[in-house]
C-alpha positions as CSV (number, residue, x, y, z in Angstrom):
1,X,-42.9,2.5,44.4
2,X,-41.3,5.8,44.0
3,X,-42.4,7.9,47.4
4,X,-40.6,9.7,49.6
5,X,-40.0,7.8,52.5
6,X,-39.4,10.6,55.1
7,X,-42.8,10.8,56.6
8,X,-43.6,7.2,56.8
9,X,-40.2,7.0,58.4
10,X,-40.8,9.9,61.1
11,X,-44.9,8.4,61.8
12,X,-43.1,5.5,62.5
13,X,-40.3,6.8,64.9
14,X,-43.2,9.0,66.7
15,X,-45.8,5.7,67.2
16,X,-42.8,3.5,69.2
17,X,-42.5,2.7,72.5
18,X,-39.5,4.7,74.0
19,X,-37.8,1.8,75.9
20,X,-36.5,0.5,72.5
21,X,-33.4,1.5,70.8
22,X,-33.3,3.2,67.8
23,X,-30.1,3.4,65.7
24,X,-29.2,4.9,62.4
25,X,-27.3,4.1,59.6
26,X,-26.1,6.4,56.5
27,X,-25.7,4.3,53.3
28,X,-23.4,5.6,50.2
29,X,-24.2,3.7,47.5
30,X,-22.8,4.4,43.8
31,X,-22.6,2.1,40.5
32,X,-20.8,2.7,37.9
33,X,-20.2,1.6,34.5
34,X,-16.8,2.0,33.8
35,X,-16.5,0.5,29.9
36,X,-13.2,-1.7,30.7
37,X,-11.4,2.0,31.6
38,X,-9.0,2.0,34.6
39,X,-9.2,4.8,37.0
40,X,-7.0,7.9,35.7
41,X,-7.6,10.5,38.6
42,X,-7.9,10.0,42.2
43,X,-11.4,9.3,42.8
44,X,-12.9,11.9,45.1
45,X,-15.5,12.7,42.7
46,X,-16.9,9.2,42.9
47,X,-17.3,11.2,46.9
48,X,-20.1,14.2,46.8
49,X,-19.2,14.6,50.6
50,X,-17.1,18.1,50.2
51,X,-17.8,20.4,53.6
52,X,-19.3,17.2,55.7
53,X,-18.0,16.9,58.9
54,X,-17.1,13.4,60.2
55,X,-20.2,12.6,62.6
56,X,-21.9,13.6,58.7
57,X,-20.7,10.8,56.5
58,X,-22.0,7.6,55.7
59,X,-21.4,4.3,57.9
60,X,-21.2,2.2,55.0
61,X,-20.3,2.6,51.0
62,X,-21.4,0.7,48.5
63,X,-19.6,0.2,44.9
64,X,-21.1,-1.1,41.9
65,X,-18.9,-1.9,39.4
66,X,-19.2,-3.3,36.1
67,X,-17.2,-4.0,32.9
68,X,-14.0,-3.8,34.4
69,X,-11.1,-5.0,32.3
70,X,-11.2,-9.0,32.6
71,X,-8.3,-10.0,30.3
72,X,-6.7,-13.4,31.4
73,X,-3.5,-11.4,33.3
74,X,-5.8,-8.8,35.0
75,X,-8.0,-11.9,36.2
76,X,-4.1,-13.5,37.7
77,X,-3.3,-10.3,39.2
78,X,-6.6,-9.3,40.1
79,X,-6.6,-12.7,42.7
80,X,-3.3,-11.9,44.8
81,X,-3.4,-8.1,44.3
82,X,-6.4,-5.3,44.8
83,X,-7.8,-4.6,41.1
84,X,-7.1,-1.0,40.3
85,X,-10.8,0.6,40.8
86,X,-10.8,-0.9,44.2
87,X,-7.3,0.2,45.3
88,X,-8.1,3.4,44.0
89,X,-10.9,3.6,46.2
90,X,-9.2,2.2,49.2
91,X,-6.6,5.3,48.6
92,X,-9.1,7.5,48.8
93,X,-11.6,6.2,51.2
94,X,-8.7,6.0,53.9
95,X,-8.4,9.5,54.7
96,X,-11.7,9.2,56.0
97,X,-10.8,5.8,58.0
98,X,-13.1,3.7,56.1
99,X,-12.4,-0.2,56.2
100,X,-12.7,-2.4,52.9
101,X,-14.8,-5.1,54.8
102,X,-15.2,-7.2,51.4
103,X,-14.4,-7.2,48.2
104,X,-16.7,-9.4,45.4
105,X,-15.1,-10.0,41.9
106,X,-16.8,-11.9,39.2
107,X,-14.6,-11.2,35.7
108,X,-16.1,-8.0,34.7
109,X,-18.4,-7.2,38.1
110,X,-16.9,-5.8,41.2
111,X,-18.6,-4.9,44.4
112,X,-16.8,-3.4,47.3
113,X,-18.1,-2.6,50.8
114,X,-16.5,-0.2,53.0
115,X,-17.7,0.8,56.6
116,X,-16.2,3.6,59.6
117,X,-13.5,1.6,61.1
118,X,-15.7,2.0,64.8
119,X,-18.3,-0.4,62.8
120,X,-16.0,-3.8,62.5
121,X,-16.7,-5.2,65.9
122,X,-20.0,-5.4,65.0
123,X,-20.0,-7.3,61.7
124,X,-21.2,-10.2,61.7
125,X,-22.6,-13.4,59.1
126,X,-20.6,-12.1,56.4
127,X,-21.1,-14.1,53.4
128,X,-21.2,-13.6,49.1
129,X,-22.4,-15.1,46.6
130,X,-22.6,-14.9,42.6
131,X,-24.8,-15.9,39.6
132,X,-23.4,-15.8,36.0
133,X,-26.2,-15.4,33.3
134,X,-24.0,-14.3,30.1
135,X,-23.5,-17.0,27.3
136,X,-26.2,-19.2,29.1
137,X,-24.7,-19.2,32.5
138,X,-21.0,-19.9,31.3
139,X,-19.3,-16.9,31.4
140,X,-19.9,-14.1,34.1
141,X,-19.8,-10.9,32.1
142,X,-23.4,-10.4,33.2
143,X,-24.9,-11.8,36.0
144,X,-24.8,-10.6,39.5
145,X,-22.2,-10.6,42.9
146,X,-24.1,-10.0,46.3
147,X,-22.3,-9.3,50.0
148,X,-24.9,-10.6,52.7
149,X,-24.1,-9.3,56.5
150,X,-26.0,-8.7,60.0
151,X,-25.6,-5.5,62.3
152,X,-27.0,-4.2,65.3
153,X,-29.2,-7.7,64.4
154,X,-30.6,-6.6,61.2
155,X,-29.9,-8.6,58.1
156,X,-28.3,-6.3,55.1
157,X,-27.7,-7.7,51.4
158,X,-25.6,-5.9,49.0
159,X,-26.4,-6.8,45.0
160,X,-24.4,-5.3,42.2
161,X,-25.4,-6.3,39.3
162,X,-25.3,-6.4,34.7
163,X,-27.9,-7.4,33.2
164,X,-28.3,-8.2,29.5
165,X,-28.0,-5.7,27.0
166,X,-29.7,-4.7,23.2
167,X,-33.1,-2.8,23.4
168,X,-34.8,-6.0,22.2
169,X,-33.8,-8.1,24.9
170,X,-36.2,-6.8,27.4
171,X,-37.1,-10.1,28.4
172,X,-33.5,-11.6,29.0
173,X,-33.2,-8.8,31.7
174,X,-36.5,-9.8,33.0
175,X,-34.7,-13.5,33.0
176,X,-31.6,-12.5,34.4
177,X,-33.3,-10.8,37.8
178,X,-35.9,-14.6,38.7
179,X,-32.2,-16.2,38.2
180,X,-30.2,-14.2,40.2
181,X,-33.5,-14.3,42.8
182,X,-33.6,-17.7,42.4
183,X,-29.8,-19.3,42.0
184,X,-28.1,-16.8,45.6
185,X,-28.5,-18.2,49.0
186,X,-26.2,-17.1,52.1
187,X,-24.8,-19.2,55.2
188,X,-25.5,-22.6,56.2
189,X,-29.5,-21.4,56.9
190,X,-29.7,-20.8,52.7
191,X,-31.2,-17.1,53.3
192,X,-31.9,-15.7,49.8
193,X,-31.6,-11.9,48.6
194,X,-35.0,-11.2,49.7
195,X,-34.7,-12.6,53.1
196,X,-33.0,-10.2,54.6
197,X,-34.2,-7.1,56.2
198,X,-33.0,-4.7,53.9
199,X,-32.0,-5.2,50.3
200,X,-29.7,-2.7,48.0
201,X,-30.0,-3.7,44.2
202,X,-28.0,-1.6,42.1
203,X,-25.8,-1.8,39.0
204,X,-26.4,-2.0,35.2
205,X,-29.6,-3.2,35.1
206,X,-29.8,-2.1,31.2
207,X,-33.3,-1.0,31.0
208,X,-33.7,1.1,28.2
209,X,-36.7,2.9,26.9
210,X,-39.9,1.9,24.9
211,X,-41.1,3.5,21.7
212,X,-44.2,4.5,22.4
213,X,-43.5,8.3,22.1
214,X,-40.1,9.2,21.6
215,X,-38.5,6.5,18.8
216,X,-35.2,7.5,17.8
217,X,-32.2,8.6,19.6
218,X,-32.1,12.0,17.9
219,X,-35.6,12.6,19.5
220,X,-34.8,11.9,23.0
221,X,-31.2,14.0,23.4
222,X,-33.1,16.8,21.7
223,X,-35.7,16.5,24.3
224,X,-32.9,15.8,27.0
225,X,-30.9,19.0,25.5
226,X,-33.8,21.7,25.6
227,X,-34.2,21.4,29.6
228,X,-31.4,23.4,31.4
229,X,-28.7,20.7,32.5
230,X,-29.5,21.3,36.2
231,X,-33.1,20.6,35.8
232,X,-32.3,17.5,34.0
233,X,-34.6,15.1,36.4
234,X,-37.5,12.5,35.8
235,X,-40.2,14.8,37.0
236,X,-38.9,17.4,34.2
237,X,-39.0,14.8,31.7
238,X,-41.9,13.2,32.3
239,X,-42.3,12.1,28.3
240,X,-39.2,10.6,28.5
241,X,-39.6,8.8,32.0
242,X,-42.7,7.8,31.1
243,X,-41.2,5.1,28.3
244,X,-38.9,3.7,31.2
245,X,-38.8,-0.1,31.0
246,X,-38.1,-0.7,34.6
247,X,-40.5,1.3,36.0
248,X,-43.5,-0.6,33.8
249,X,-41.9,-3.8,34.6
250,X,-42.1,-3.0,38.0
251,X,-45.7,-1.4,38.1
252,X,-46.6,-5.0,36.6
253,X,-44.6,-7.2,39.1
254,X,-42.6,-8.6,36.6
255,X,-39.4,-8.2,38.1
256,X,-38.2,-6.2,41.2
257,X,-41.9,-7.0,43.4
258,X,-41.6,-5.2,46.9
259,X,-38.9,-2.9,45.8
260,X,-39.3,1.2,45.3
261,X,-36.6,3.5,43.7
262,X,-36.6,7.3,44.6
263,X,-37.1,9.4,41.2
264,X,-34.1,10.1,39.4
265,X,-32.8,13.2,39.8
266,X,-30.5,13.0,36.9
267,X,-31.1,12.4,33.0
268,X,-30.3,9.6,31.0
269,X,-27.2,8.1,31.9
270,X,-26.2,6.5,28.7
271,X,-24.9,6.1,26.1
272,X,-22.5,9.1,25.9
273,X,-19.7,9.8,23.9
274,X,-16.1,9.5,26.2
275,X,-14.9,11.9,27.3
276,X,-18.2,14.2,26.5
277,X,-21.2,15.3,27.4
278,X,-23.1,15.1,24.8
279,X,-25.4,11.6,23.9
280,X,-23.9,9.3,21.2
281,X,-26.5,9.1,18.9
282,X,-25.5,5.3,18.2
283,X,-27.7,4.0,20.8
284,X,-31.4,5.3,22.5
285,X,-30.4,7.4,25.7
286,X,-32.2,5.2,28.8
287,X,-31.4,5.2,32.3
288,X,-29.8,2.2,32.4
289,X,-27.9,3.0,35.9
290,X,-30.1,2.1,38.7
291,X,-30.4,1.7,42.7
292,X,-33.5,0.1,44.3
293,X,-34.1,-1.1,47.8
294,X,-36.7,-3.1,49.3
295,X,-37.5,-3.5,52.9
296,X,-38.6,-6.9,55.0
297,X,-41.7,-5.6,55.3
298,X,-43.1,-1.6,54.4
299,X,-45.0,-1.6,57.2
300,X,-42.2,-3.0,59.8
301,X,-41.5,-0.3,62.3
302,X,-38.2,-2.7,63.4
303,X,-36.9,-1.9,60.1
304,X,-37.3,1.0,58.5
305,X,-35.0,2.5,55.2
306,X,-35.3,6.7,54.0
307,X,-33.6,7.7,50.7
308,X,-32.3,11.0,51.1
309,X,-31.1,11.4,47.3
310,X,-30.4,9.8,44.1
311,X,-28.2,11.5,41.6
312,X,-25.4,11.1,39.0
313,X,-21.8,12.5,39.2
314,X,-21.4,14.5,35.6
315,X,-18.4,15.4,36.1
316,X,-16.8,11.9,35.5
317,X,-16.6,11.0,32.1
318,X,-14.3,8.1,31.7
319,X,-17.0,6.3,30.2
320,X,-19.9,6.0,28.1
321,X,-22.0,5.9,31.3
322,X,-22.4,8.0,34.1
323,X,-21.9,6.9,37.5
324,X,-25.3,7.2,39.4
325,X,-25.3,7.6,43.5
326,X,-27.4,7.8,46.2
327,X,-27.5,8.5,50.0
328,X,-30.3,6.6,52.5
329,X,-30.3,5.6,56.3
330,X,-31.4,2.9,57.6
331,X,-33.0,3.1,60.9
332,X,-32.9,-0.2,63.4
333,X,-34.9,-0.6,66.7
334,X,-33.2,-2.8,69.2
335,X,-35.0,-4.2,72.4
336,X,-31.7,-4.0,73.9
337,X,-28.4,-1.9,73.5
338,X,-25.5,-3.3,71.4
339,X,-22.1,-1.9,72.3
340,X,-18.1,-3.6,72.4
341,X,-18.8,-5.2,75.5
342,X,-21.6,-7.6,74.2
343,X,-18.8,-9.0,71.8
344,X,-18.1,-12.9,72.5
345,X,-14.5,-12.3,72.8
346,X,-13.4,-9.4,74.8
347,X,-9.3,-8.8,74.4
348,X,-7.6,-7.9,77.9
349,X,-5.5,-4.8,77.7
350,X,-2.1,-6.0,75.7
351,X,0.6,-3.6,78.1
352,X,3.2,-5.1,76.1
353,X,4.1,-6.7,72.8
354,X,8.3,-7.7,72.2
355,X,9.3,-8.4,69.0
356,X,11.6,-11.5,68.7
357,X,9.9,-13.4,71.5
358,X,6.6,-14.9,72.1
359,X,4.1,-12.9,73.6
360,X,0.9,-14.1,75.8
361,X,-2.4,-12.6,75.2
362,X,-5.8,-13.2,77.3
363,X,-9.2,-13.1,76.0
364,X,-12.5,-13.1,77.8
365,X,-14.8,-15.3,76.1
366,X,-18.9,-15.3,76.9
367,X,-21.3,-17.7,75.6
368,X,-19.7,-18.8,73.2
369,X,-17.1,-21.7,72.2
370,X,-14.4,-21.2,69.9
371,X,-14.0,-23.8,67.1
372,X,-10.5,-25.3,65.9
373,X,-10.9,-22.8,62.6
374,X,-11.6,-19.5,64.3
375,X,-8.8,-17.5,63.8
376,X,-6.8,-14.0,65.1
377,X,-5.3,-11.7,62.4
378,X,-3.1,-9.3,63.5
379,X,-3.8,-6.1,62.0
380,X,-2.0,-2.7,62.4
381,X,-3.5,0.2,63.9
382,X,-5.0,2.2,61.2
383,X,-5.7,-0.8,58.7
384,X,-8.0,0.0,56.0
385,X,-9.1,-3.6,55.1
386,X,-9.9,-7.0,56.5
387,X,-7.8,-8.9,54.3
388,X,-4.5,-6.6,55.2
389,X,-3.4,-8.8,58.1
390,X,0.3,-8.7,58.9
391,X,-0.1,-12.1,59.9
392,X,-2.7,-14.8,61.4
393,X,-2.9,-18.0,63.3
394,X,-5.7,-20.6,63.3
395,X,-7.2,-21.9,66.8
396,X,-4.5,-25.0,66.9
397,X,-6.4,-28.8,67.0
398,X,-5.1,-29.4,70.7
399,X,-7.4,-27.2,72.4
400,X,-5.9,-28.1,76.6
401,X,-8.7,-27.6,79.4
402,X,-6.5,-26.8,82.3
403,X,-6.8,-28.6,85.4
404,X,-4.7,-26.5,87.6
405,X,-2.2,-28.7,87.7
406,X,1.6,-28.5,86.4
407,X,1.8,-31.2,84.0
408,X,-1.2,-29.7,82.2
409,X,0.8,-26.3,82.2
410,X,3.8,-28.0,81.7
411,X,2.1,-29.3,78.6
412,X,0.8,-26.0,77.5
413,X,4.3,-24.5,77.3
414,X,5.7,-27.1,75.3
415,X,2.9,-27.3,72.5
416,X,5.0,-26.6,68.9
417,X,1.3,-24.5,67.5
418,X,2.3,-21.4,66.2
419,X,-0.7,-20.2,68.3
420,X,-1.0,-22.1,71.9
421,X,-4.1,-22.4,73.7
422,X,-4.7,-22.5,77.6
423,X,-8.4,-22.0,79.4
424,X,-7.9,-21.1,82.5
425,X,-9.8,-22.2,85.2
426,X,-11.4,-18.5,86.1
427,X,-15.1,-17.5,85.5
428,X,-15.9,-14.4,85.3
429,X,-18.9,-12.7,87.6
430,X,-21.2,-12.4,83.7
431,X,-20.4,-16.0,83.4
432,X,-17.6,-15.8,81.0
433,X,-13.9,-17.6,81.2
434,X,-10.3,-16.2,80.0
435,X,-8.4,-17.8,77.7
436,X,-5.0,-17.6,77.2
437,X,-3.1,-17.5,74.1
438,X,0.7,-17.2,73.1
439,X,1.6,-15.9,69.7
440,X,4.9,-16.9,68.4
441,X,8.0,-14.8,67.3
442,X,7.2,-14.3,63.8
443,X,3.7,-12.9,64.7
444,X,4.8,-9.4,64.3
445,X,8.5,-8.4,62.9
446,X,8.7,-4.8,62.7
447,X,8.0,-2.3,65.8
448,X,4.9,0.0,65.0
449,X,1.1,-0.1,67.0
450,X,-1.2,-3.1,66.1
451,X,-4.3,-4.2,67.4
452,X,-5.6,-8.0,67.3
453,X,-9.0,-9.2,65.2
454,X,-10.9,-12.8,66.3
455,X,-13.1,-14.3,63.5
456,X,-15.4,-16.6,64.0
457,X,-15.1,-19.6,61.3
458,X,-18.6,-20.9,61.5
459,X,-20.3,-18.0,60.7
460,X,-17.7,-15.5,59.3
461,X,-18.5,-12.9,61.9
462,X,-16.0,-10.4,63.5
463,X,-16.3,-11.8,67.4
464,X,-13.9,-9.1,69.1
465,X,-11.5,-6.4,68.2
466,X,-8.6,-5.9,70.6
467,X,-7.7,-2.0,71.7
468,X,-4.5,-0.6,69.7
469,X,-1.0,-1.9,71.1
470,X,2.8,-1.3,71.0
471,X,5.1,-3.3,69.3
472,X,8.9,-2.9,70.5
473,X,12.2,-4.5,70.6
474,X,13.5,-5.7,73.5
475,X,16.1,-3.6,75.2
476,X,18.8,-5.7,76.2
477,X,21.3,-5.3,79.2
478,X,24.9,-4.8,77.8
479,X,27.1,-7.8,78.9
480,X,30.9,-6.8,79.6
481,X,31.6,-9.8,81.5
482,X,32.8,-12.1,78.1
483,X,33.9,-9.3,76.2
484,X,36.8,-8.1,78.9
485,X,37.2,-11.3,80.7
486,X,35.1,-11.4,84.0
């Protein structure tokens, strides 16, 4: 439950066949406490990546949020707007070109997952789901919010999670995990949590410590206090870590079966005084700040998950926690090789884009049929999340198979859809057809370089990304002839 995974990883690498594909994913993940407090500084701490080149940084982030502020106006604002810990993060996140893929807000729990812009033609089945467990399942102060998604055909689920507070409700945390297990199911196929292949469980799970040894808070930050701040790790306080709740409830299966954490290489991370670093004495120091994983299967070479490190970020002391990180890849082998080109929708090469007019795009479309909800956003060049569209249209409900002839093109041009629809009678030599679409005026106002973004509706996957394009205004011819009479 709490070994290294770095030679079962590499036994596993040497043993397969070397016609399969293998491909690697770096994971981010951090959760975070943050005590109803807005972000005051930029957030680059929340980042231990200083002197990484880009090739070195994670494909995906994970952020665990909970307590932000939930009053009734941030709730209001919070639904048309990015809250502020998430646009925070989006600020900083974009000088690396990251992309907020989704965002997950239950009142006081936020999750946000970010990936390498390169990534997004590949994401696919994105769902989320939540479970509220505070005041009996009213009220979603505690509970849990979950992102489920496939890549590279592996299955990935995302839970950030609060669990119930108090030292002497042990059990109610124990409760909260078999109903978050229980109550989350993804997709029209009703996957649960522990479905998928991989499985990232992090948040306030609220785990404090028993009293079998050290009993009062004084006890543990003096034993916390007489180890040198850098050493400050699980294996140097073994007396301590050895009254971890999680940890026994684990070892016993009570909660968490088939999932391992690394050891933590940090102390205690609460309950401190703002602003400090020194423990308030109020409550018993416990690790309450957790990340766990859990694999399909431990002994599946297909899927295989090494944590690299698990640590906590001292230097950020908004709170009376301590935000906790850690840093894993996730290796996937592939029978085959997925690139762009095994995308359903392929975009053709956009030469030209004039604002003011409508302009005709053609798509190459394999195995696969689009439905009367898919839909194209149009995106600008460098966006930094899937919700910042410029502007969308919806496959329209008139969807014309074109018989070569003239009426039926005569028809297609005189469709009203913001977004009209033509297949074209051409197959392709792979077997797939081009379809023609014409986006309206309004599509895209202002000149600047966009690219285009099919979603599938059925299954909330990201079927093609088109290549970046120009938008202009048209240059018109001067016309004398009125002005002087000719």
């Amino acid at each position: 439950m709490y070994a290294t995974r770095g030679r079962l990883a590499c036994a596993l690498f040497l043993s397969l066949p070397t016609s399969r594909v293998l491909t690697i994913y770096k994971f981010y993940t951090v959760t975070y406490n943050v005590a109803t407090k807005s972000p005051r500084q930029p957030l680059e701490d929340l980042l231990q990546w200083n002197g990484r080149t880009e090739q070195q940084l994670p494909d995906f982030c994970l952020f665990g949020f909970q307590e932000i502020k939930a009053q009734p106006q941030n709730l209001l604002l919070d639904s048309v707007f990015d809250d502020p810990w998430t646009a925070a993060l989006r600020d900083v996140l974009s000088d690396y070109h990251y992309v907020k893929i989704r965002t997950v807000k239950m009142v006081g729990l936020l999750l946000n997952v970010f990936c390498k812009r390169k990534h997004v033609p590949l994401l696919k089945e994105m769902q989320t789901s939540e479970t509220r467990t505070g005041l009996l399942g009213l009220w979603g102060n505690k509970g849990a919010v979950s992102f489920s998604f496939k890549i590279y055909g592996a299955t990935i689920c995302c839970v950030n999670c609060h669990f119930a507070a108090h030292e002497e409700y042990l059990k109610h945390r124990i409760d909260d995990y078999h109903t978050i297990i229980n109550s989350q199911h993804f997709g029209s196929s009703r996957k649960n949590i522990l479905n998928h292949d991989f499985v990232f469980w992090f948040g306030d799970l609220n785990f404090r410590l028993d009293s079998s040894t050290f009993k009062s808070a004084e006890e543990i930050a003096c034993h916390v206090n007489n180890v040198n701040s850098s050493l400050r790790t699980a294996t140097t306080l073994t007396e301590i870590w050895a009254q971890d709740e999680l940890s026994s409830v684990m070892q016993k299966s009570k909660a968490f079966k088939g999932f391992f954490e690394q050891l933590p290489m940090f102390p205690p991370t609460y309950r401190y005084i703002f602003g400090s670093s020194s423990y308030d004495l109020k409550r018993r120091p416990a690790w309450t700040d957790r990340i766990l994983y859990k694999t399909v299967d431990s002994s599946n070479e297909k899927c295989v998950l090494e944590v690299l490190s698990y640590k906590y970020i001292d230097s950020i002391r908004l709170s009376d926690h301590r935000p906790v990180y850690s840093e894993s890849s996730v290796q996937i082998y592939n029978e085959g090789h997925f690139n762009n080109v095994d995308q359903p929708v392929i975009f053709q090469p956009i030469k030209t884009w004039q604002l003011e007019t409508e302009n005709e795009v053609n798509l190459q479309i394999k195995e696969y049929i689009p439905w009367v909800n898919d839909w194209i956003g149009v995106f600008k060049e460098k966006f930094t999340s899937l919700d910042d569209y410029v502007s969308y249209v919806y496959l329209p409900s008139e969807i014309i198979e074109c018989e070569e002839s003239n009426d039926e093109y005569r028809r297609f041009d005189n469709m009203t859809s913001v977004c009209r629809v033509k297949f074209v009678p051409e197959v392709f030599s792979d077997g797939s057809k081009r379809v023609c679409l014409k986006f309206s005026e309004t599509s895209v106002l202002n000149p600047g370089t966009y690219r285009l973004i099919y979603f599938s509706s059925t299954n909330n996957s990201v079927l093609g990304v088109s290549n970046p394009f120009i938008a202009t205004k048209q240059i018109c011819a001067l016309n004398t002839s009125h002005e002087f009479g000719w």
